[in-house]
mmCIF file of the C-alpha atoms, coordinates in Angstrom:
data_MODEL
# 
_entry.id   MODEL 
# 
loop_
_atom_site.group_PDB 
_atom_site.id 
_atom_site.type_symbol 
_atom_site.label_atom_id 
_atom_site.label_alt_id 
_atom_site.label_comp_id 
_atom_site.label_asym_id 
_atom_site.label_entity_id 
_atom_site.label_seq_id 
_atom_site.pdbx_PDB_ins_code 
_atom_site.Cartn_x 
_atom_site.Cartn_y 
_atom_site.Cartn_z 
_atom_site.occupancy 
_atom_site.B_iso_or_equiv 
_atom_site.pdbx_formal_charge 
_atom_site.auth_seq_id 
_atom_site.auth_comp_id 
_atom_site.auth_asym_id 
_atom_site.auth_atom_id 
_atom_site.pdbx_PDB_model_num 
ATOM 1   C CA . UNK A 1 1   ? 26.926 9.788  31.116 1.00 0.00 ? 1   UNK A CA 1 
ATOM 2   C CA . UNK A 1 2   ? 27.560 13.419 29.085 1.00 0.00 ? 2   UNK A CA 1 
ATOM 3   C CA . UNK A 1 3   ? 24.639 15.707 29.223 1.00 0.00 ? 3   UNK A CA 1 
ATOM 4   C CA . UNK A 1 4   ? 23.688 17.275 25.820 1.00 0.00 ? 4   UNK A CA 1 
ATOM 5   C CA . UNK A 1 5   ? 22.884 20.976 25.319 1.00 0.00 ? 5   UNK A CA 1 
ATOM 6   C CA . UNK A 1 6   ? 19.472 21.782 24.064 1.00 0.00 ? 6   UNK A CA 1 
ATOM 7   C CA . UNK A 1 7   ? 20.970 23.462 21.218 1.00 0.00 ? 7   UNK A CA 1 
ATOM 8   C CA . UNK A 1 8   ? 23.402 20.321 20.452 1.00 0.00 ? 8   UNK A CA 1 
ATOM 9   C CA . UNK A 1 9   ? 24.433 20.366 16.511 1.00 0.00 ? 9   UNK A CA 1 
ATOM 10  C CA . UNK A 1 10  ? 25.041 17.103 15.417 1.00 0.00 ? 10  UNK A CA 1 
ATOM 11  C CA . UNK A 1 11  ? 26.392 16.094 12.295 1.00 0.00 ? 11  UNK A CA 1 
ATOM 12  C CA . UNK A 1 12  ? 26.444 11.965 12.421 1.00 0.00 ? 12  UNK A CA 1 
ATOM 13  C CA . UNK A 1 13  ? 24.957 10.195 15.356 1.00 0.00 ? 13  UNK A CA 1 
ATOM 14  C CA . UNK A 1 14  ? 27.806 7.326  15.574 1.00 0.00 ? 14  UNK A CA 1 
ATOM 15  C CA . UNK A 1 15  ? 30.449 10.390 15.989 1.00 0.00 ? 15  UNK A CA 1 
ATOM 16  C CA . UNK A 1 16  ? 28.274 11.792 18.848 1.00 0.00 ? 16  UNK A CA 1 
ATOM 17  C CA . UNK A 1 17  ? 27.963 8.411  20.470 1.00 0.00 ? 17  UNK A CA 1 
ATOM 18  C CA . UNK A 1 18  ? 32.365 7.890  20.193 1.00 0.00 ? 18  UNK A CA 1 
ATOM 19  C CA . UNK A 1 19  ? 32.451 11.650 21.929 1.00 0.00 ? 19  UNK A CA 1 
ATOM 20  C CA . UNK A 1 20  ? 29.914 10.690 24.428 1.00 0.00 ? 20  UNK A CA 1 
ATOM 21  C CA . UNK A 1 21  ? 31.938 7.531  25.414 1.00 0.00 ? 21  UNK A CA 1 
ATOM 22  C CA . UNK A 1 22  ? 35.075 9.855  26.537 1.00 0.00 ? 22  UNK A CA 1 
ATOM 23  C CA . UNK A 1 23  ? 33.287 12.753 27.930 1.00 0.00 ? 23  UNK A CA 1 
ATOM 24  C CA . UNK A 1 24  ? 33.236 12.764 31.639 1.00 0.00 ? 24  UNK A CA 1 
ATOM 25  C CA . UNK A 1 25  ? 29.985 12.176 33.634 1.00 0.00 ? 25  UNK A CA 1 
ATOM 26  C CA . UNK A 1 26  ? 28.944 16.058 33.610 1.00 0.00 ? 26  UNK A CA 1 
ATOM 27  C CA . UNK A 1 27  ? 30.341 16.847 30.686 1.00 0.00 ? 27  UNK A CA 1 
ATOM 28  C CA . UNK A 1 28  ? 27.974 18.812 28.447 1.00 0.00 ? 28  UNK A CA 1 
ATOM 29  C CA . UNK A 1 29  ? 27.878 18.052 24.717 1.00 0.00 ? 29  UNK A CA 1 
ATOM 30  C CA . UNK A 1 30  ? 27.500 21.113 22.269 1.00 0.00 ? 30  UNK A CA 1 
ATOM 31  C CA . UNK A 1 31  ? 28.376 19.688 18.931 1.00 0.00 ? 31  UNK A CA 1 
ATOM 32  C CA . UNK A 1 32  ? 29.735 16.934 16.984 1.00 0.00 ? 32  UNK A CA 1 
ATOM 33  C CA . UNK A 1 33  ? 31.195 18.268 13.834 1.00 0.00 ? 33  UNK A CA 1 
ATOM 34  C CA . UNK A 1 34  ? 32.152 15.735 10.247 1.00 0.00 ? 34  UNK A CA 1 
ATOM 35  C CA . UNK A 1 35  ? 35.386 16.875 9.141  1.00 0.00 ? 35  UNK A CA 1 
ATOM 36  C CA . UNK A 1 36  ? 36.343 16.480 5.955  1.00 0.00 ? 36  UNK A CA 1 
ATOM 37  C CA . UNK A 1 37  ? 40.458 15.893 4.043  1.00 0.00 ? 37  UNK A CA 1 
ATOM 38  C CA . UNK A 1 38  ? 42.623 13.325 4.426  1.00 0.00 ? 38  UNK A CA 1 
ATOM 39  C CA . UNK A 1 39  ? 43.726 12.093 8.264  1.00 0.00 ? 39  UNK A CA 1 
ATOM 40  C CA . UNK A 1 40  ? 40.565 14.015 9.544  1.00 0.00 ? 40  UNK A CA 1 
ATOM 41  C CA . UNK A 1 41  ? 37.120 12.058 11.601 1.00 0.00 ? 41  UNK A CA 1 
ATOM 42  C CA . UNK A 1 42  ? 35.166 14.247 13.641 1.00 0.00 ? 42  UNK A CA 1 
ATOM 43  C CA . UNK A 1 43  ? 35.279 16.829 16.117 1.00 0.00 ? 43  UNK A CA 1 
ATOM 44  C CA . UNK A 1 44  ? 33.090 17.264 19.648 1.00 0.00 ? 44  UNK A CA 1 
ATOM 45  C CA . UNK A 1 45  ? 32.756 20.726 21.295 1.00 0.00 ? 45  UNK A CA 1 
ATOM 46  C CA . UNK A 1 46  ? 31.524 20.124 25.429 1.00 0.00 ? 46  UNK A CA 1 
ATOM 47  C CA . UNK A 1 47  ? 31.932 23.042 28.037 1.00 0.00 ? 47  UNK A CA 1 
ATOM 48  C CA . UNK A 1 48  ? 35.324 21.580 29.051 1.00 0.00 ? 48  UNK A CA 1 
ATOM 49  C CA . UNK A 1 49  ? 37.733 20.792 25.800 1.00 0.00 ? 49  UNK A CA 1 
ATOM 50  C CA . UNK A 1 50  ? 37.423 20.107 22.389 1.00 0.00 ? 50  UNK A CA 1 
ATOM 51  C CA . UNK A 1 51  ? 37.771 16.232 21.403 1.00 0.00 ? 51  UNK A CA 1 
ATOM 52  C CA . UNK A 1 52  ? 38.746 14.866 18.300 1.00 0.00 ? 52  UNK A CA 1 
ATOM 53  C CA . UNK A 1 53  ? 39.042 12.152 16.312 1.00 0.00 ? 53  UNK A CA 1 
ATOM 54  C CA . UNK A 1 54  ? 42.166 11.706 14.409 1.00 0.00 ? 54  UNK A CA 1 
ATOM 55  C CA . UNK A 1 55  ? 42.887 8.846  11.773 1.00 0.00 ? 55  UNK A CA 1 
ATOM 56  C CA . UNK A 1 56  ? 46.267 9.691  10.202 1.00 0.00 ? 56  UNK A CA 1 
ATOM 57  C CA . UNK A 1 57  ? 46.536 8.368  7.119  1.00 0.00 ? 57  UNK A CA 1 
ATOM 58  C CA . UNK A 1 58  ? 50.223 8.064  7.246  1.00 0.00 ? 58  UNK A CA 1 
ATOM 59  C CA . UNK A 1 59  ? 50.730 6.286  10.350 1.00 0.00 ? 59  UNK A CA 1 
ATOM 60  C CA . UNK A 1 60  ? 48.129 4.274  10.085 1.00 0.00 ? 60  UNK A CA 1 
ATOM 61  C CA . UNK A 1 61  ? 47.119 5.387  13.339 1.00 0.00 ? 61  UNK A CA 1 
ATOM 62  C CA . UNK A 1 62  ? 43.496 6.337  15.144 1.00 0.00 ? 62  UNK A CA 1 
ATOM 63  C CA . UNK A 1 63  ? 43.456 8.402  18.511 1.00 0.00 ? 63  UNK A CA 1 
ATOM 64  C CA . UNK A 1 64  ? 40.954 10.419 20.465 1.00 0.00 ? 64  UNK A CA 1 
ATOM 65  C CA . UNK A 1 65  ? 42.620 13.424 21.171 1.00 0.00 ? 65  UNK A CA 1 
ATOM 66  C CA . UNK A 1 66  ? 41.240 15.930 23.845 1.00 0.00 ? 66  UNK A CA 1 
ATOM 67  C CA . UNK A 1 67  ? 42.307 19.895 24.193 1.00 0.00 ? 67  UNK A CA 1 
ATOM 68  C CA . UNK A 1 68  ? 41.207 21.223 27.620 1.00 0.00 ? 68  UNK A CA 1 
ATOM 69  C CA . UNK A 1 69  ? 39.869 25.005 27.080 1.00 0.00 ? 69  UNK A CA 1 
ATOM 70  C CA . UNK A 1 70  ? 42.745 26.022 29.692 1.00 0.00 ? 70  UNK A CA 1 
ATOM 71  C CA . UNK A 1 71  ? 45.292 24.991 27.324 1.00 0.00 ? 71  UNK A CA 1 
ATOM 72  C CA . UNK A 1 72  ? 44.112 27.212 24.110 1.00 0.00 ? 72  UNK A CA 1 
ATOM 73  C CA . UNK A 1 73  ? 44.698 30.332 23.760 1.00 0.00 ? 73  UNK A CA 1 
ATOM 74  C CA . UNK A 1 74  ? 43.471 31.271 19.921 1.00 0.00 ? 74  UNK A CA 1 
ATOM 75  C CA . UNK A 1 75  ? 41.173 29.873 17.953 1.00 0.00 ? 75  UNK A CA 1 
ATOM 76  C CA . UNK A 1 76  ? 41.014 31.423 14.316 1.00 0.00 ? 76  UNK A CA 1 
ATOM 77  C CA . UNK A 1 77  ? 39.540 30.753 10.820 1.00 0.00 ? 77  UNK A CA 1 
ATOM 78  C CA . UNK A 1 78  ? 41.396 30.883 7.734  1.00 0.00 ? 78  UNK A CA 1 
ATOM 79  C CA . UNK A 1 79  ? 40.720 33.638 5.608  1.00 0.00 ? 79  UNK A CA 1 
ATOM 80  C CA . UNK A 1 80  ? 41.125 32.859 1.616  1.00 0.00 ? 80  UNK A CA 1 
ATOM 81  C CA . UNK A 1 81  ? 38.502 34.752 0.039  1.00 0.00 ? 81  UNK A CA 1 
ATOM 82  C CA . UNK A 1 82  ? 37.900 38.350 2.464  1.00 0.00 ? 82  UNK A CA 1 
ATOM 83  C CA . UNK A 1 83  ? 36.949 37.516 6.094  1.00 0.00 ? 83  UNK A CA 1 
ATOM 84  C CA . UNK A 1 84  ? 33.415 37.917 6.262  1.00 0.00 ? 84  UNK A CA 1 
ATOM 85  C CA . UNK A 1 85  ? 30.413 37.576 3.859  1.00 0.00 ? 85  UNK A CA 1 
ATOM 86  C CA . UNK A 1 86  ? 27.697 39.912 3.971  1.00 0.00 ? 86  UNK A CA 1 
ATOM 87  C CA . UNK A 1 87  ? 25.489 37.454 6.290  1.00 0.00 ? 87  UNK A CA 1 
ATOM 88  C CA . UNK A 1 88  ? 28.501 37.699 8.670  1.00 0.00 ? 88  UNK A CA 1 
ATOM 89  C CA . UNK A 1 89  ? 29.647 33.686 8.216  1.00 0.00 ? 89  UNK A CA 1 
ATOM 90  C CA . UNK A 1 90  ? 33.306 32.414 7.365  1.00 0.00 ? 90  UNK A CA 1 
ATOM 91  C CA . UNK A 1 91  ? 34.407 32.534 3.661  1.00 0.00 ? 91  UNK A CA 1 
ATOM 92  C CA . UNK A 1 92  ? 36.166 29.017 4.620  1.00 0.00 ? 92  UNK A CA 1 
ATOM 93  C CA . UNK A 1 93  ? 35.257 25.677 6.458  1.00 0.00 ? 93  UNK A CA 1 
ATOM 94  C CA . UNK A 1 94  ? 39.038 26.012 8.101  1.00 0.00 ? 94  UNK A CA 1 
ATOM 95  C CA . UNK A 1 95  ? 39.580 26.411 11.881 1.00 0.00 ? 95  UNK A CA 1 
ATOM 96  C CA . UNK A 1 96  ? 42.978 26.674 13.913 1.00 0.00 ? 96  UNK A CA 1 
ATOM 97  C CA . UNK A 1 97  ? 43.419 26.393 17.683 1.00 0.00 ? 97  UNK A CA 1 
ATOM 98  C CA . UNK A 1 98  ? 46.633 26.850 19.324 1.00 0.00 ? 98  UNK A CA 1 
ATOM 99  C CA . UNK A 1 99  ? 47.354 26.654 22.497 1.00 0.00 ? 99  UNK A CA 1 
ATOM 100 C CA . UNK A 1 100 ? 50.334 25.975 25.318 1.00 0.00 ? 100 UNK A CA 1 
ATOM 101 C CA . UNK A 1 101 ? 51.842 22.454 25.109 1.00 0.00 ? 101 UNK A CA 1 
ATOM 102 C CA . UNK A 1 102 ? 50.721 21.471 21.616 1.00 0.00 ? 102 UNK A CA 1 
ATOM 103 C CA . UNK A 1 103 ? 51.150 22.119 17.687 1.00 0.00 ? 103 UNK A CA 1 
ATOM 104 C CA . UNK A 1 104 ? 48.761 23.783 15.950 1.00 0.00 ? 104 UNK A CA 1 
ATOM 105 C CA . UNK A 1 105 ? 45.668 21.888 15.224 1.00 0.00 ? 105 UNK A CA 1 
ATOM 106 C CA . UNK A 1 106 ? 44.009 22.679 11.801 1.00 0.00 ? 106 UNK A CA 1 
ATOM 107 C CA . UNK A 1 107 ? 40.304 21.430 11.399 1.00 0.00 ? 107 UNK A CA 1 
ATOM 108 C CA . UNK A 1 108 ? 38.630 21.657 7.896  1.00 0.00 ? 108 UNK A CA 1 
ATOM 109 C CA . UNK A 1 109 ? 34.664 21.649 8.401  1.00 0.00 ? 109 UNK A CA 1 
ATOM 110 C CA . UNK A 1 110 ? 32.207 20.302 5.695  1.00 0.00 ? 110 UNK A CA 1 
ATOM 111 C CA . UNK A 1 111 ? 31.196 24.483 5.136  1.00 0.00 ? 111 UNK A CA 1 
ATOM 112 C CA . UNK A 1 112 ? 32.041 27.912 6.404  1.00 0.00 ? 112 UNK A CA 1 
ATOM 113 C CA . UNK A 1 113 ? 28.847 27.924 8.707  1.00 0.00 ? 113 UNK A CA 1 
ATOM 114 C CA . UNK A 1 114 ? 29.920 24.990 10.449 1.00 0.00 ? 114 UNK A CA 1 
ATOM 115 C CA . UNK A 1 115 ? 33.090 26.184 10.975 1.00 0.00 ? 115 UNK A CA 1 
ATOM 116 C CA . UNK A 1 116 ? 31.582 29.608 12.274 1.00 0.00 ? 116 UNK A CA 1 
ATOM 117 C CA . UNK A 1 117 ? 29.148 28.070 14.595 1.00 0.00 ? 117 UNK A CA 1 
ATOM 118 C CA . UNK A 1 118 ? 32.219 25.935 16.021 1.00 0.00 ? 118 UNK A CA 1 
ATOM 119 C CA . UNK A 1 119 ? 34.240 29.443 16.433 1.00 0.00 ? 119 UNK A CA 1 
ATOM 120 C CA . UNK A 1 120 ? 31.415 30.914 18.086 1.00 0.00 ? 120 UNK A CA 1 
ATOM 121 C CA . UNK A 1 121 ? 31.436 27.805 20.572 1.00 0.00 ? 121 UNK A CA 1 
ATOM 122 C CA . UNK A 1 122 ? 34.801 27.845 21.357 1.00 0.00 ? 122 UNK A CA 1 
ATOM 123 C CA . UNK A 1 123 ? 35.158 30.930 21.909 1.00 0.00 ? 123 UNK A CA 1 
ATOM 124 C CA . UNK A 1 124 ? 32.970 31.504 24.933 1.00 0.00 ? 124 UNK A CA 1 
ATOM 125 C CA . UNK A 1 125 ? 35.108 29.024 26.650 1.00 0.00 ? 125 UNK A CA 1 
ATOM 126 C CA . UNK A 1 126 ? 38.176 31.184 25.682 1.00 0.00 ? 126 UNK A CA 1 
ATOM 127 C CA . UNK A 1 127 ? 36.790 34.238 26.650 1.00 0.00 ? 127 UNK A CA 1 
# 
């Protein structure tokens, strides 16, 4: 069973219960994000990879999709308005990893500050 973080962020508990039913026995939950736009679910953060839930519209397709940490190597927010605001959070609720072996992966969060918190997470695994 996945271990959750005492900080876990949690945005719907029947997305964290579909992440905890991939994560690997020691696996350690830190958040479950809603995603919002067309083709997009959910996205779980744990100490190992990002996971994701995919439901293309056009291919009528739905498929848990992981991204092991050792295959990123950026993970960046969109910038449409200036970078930063004054209280330091993203302008935009858009994050991008990239990484070796796959396409670019662009995840639009339901607000900046979600989208900053998930930055912040991913990016102690990165660095």
């Amino acid at each position: 069973m996945a271990i959750h973080a005492d900080d876990i962020v949690v945005d719907k508990k029947d997305q964290l219960e579909k992440i905890e039913s991939f994560c690997l026995p020691d696996e350690v939950i830190r958040a479950v994000f809603d995603l919002k736009g067309a083709g997009t679910g959910f996205i779980g953060i744990t100490n190992r990879r990002i996971i994701f839930y995919d439901k293309s519209l056009v291919t009528a397709r739905k498929a848990m999709i992981s991204i092991p940490y050792s295959r990123m190597s950026m993970v960046g927010s969109e910038d449409d308005k200036g970078f930063l605001l004054k209280s330091g959070h993203f302008v935009t609720g858009k994050l991008t990893v990239s990484g070796l072996g796959f396409d670019d992966r662009a995840f639009e969060f339901r607000g900046g500050d979600r989208a900053h918190l998930a930055h912040r997470i991913i990016a102690e695994y990165l660095l």
